[in-house]
C-alpha positions as CSV (number, residue, x, y, z in Angstrom):
1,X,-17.8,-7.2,-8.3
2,X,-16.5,-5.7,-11.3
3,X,-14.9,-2.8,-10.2
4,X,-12.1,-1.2,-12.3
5,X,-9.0,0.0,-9.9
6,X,-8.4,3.3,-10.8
7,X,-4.1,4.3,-10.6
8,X,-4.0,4.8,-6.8
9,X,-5.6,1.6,-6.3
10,X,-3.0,-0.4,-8.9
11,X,-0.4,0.8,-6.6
12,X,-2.0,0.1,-3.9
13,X,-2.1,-3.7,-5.0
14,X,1.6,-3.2,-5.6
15,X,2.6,-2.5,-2.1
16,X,0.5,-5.4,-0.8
17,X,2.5,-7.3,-3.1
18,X,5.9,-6.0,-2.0
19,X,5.2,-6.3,1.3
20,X,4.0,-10.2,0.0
21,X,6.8,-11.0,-1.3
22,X,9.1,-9.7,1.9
23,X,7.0,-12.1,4.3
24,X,7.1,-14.9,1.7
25,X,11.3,-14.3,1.7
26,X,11.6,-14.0,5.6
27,X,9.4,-16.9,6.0
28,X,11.0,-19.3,3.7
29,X,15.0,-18.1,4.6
30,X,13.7,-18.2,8.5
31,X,16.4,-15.1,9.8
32,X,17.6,-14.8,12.4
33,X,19.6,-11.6,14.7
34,X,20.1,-8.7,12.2
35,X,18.5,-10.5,9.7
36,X,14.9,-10.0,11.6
37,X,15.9,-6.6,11.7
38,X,16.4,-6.9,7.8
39,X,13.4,-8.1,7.2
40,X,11.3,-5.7,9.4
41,X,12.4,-2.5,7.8
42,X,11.5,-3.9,4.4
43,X,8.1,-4.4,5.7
44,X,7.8,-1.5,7.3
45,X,9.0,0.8,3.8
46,X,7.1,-1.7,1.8
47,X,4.0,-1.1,3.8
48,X,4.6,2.5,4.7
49,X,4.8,3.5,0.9
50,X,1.3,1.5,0.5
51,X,0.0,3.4,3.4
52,X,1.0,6.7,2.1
53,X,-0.5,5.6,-1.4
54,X,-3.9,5.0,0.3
55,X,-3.4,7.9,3.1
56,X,-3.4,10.1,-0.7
57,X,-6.7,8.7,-2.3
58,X,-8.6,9.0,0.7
59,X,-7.8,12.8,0.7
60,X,-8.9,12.8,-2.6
61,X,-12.0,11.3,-1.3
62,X,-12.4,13.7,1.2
63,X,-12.3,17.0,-1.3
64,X,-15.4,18.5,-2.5
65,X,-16.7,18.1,-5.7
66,X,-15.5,21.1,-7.4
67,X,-12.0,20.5,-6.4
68,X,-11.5,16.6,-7.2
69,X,-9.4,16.9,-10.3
70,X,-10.3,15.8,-13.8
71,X,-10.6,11.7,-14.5
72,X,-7.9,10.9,-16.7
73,X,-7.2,7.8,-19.2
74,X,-6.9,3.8,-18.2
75,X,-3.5,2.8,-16.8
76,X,-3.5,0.2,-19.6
77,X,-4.0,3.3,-21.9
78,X,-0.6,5.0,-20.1
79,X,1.3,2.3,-20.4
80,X,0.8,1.8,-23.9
81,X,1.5,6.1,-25.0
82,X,3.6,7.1,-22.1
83,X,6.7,6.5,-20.7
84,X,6.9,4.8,-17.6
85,X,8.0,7.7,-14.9
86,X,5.0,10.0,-16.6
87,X,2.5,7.0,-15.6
88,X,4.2,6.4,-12.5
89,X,3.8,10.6,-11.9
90,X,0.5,10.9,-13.2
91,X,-0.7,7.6,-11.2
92,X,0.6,9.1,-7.8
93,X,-0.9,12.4,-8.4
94,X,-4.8,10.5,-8.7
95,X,-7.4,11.4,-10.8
96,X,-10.9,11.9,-10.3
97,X,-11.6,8.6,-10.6
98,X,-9.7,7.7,-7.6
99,X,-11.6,10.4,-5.9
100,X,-15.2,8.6,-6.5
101,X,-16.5,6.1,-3.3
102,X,-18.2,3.0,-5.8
103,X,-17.9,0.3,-2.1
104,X,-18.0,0.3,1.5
105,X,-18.0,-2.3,3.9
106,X,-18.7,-0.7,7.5
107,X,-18.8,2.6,6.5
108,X,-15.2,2.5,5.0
109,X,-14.2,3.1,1.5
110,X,-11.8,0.5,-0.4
111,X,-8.5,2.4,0.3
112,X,-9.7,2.8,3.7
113,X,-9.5,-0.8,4.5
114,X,-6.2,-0.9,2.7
115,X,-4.9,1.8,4.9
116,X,-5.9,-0.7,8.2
117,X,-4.0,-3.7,6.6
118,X,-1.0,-1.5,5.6
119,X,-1.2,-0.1,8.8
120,X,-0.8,-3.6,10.7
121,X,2.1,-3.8,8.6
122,X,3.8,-1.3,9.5
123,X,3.5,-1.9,13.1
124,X,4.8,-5.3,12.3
125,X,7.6,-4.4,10.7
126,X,8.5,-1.9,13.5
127,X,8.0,-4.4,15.9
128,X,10.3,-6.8,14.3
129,X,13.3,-3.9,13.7
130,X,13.0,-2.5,17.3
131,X,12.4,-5.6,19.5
132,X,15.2,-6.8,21.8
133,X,17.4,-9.1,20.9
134,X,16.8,-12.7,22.4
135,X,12.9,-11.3,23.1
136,X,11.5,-14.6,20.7
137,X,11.3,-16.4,23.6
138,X,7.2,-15.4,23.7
139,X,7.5,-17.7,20.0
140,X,8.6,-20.6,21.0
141,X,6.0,-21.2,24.0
């Protein structure tokens, strides 16, 4: 659609892939015992911290105009002239172009939908730390 991710939303992207990449290692290694347990807190943090990310531009959504803070400069333009914690900083903080709505899809905004998803993750996660041990029987059937 040619839309260009604003610094919230490139993080964003970076906790799906985190959380990605834990399911992809779980699935391939196939743990079992602690190791579930392993695995679910990883998903959990992984998603959690995307949650958070997305919980923080829909805020930003939600301000009124005169208090959305200024837009600042690409993340390909940080990365070239800043150092990597100041883009990192200045990325988590937002700018007002990760305040501006340009999609919906049943009445929610992009980081909305991301914040469901990262939200199923979480619960996944949580499920697979705190679940009883011996309790895949529900699996194999």
């Amino acid at each position: 659609m040619g839309l260009e991710p604003c610094p919230l939303c490139w993080l964003q992207r970076f906790g799906f892939m985190g959380a990605g990449l834990v399911s992809l290692l779980a699935f391939l290694q196939g743990p079992t015992g602690f190791g579930i347990r392993i695995y679910g807190l990883l998903l959990a943090v992984s998603a959690g911290t995307g949650l958070g990310i997305a919980g923080r531009q829909l805020w930003l959504q939600s301000l009124p105009a005169d208090q959305v803070p200024a837009c600042g400069p690409s993340v390909e333009y940080m990365l070239e002239v800043l150092p990597f914690f100041e883009v990192l900083s200045t990325a988590l903080k937002g700018t007002g172009d990760c305040a501006e709505v340009v999609w919906r899809f049943l009445g929610l905004s992009i980081p909305g939908w991301t914040a469901v998803f990262f939200s199923l993750l979480v619960i996944t996660g949580l499920v697979l730390l705190f679940r009883r041990p011996g309790s895949r029987d529900w699996i194999d059937n």
